[in-house]
C-alpha positions as CSV (number, residue, x, y, z in Angstrom):
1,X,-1.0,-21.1,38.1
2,X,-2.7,-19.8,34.8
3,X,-1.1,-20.2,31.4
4,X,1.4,-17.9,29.6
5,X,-0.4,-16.4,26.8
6,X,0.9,-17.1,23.4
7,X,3.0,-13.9,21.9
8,X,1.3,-11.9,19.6
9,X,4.6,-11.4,17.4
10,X,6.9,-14.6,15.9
11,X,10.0,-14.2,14.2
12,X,10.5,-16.1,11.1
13,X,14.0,-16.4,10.8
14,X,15.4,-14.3,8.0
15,X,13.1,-15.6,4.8
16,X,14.8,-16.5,2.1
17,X,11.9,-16.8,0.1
18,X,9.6,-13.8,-0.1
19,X,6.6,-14.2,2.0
20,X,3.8,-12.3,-0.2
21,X,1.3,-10.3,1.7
22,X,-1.4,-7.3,1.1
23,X,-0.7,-3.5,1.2
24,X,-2.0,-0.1,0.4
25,X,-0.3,2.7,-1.1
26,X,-1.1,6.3,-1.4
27,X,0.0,7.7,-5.0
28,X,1.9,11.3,-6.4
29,X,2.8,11.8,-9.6
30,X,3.6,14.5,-12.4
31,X,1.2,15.8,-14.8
32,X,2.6,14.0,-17.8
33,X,2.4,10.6,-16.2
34,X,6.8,10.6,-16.6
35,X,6.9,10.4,-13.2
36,X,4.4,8.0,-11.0
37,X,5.0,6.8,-7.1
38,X,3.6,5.2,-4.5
39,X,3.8,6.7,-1.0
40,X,3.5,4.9,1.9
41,X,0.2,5.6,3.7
42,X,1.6,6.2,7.0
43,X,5.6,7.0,8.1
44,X,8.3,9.3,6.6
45,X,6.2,9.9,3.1
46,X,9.1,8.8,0.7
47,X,8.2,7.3,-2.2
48,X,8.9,3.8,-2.5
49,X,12.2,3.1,-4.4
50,X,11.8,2.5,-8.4
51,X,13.3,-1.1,-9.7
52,X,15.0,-1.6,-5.8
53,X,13.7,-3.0,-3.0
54,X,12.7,-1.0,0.0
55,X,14.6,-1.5,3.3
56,X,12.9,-0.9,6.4
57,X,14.6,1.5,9.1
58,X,13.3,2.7,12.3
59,X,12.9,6.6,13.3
60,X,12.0,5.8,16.9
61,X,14.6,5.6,20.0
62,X,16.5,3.6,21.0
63,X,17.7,3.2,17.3
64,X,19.8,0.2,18.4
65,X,17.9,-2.5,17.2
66,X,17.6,-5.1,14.6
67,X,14.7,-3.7,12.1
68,X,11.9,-5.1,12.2
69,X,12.3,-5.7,15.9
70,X,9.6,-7.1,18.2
71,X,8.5,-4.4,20.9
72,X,8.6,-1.8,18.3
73,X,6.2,-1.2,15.3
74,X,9.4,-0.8,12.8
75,X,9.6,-2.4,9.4
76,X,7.6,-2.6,6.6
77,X,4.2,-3.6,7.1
78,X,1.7,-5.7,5.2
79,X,-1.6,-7.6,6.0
80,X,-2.6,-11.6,5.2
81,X,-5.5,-10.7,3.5
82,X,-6.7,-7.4,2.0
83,X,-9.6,-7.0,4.2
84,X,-8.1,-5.3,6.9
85,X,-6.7,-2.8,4.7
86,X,-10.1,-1.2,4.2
87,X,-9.8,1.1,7.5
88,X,-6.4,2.8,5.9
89,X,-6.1,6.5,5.1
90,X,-7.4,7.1,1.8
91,X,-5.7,4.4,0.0
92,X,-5.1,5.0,-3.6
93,X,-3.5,1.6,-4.8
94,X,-3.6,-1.5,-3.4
95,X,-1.7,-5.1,-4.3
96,X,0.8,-7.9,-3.1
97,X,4.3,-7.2,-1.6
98,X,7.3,-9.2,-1.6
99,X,8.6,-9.0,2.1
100,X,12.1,-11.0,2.8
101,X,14.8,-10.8,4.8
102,X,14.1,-10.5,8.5
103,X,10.1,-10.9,9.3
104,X,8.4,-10.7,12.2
105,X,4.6,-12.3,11.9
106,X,1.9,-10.6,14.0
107,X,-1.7,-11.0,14.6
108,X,-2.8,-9.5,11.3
109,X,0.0,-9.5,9.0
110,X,4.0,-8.9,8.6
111,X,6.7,-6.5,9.3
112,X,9.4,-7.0,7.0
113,X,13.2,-5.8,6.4
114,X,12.9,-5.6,2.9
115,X,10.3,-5.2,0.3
116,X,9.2,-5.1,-3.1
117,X,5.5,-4.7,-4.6
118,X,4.5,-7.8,-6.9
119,X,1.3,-7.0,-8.4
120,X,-0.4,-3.3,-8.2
121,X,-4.0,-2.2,-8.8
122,X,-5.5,1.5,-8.8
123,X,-8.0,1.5,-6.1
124,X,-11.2,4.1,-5.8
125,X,-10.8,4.3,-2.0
126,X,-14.5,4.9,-1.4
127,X,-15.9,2.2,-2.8
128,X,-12.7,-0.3,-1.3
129,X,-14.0,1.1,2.4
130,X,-17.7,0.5,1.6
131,X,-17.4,-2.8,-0.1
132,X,-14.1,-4.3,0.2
133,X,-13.2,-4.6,-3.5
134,X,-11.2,-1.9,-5.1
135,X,-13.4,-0.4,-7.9
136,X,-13.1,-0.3,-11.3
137,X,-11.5,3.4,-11.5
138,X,-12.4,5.3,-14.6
139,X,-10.4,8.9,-13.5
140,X,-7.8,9.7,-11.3
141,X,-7.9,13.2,-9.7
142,X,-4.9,14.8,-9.7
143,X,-4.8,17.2,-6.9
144,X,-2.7,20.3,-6.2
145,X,1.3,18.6,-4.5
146,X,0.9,15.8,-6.8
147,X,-1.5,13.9,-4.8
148,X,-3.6,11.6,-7.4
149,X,-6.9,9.7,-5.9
150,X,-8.1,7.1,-8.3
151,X,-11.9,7.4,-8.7
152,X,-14.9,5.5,-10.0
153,X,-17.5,6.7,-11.9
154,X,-20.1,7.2,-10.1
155,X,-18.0,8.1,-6.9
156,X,-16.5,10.8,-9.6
157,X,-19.5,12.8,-10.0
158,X,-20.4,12.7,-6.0
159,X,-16.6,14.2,-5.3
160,X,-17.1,16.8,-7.8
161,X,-20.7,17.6,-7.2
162,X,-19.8,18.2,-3.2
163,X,-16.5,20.2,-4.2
164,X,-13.5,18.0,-4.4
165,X,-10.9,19.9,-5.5
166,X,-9.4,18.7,-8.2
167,X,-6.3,20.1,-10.1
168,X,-6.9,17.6,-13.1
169,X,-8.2,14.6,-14.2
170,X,-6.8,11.8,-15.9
171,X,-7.7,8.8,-17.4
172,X,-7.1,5.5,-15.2
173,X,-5.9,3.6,-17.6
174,X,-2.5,5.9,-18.3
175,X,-2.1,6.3,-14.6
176,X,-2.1,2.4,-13.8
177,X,-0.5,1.8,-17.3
178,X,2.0,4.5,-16.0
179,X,2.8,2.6,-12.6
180,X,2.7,-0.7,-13.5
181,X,5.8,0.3,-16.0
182,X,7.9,2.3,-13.3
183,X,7.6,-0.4,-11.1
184,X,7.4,-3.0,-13.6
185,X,5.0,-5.4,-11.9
186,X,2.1,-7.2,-13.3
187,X,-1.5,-5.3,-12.6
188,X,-3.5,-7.2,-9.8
189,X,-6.8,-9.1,-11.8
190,X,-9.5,-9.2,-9.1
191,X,-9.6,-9.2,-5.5
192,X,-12.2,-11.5,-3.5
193,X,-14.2,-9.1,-0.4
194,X,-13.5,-11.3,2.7
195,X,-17.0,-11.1,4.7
């Protein structure tokens, strides 16, 4: 008889103290800063509440479950270490998350009931999936919808030189400045490549 392999999901019974994790965010926001957002990068593209925690739901059938449940990919996800997070869609922001109530732990990360973000930092995407550190973003492109894409220098120039379109540009500082206040979470210092 072989030996049962060990799950790949554990439930951690509902946390009553927030279990912080690593997440990415994609980011919209008005012209005159009043309004900034983060998006999740995948699922139903609302913004993620303002000053309120975010509740997980599930949009797949059977909808009769507890959320996060195992078997299903439900619930607001998050990573033990920021590494991972380099393969997402064009992240925009990345930082810590809060995640409590109901958690289920899998091989890379969380999936959590309820969720808040705890410390945020703009992130030029291109230099976050070459090197695994954010960048230190000097303009944020905003693009036609709202769409903004925190850029550095140097990875500026290449987008505009090779015809990214580009509605505006703003100065990174007022963007983060911007979110950091909605939210009203501390910025995210330095983050540590993980080789």
């Amino acid at each position: 008889m072989g030996t049962i392999p060990a799950p790949l999901e554990t439930f951690s019974a509902s946390a009553t103290d927030p279990i912080l994790a690593w997440r990415t965010w994609t980011l919209a926001g008005s012209r005159d800063l009043g309004e900034v957002r983060l998006l999740p990068i995948a699922g139903d593209g609302k913004p993620w509440p303002v000053r309120d925690p975010a509740r997980a739901a599930c949009r797949r059938p059977p909808r009769h479950h507890i959320v996060p449940g195992f078997g299903c990919r439900c619930g607001l996800h998050a990573t033990r270490a920021p590494a991972p997070l380099r393969r997402t869609r064009d992240p925009a922001v990345l930082g810590t998350v809060a995640l409590w109530g109901r958690v289920v732990e899998h091989e890379h990360g969380y999936r959590g009931e309820f969720g808040y973000p705890q410390r945020l930092r703009l992130a030029c995407y291109l230099c976050f999936w070459q090197w695994g550190v954010p960048g230190a973003c000097e303009v944020v492109a905003r693009r036609f919808g709202g769409r903004m894409v925190p850029l550095c220098g140097p990875h500026s120039e290449l987008s505009l030189r090779y015809g990214f379109r580009v509605g505006r540009l703003l100065p990174a500082h007022h963007v983060e400045q911007a979110l950091l206040s909605t939210y009203a979470v501390d910025v995210l210092r330095s983050v540590v490549p993980q080789r």
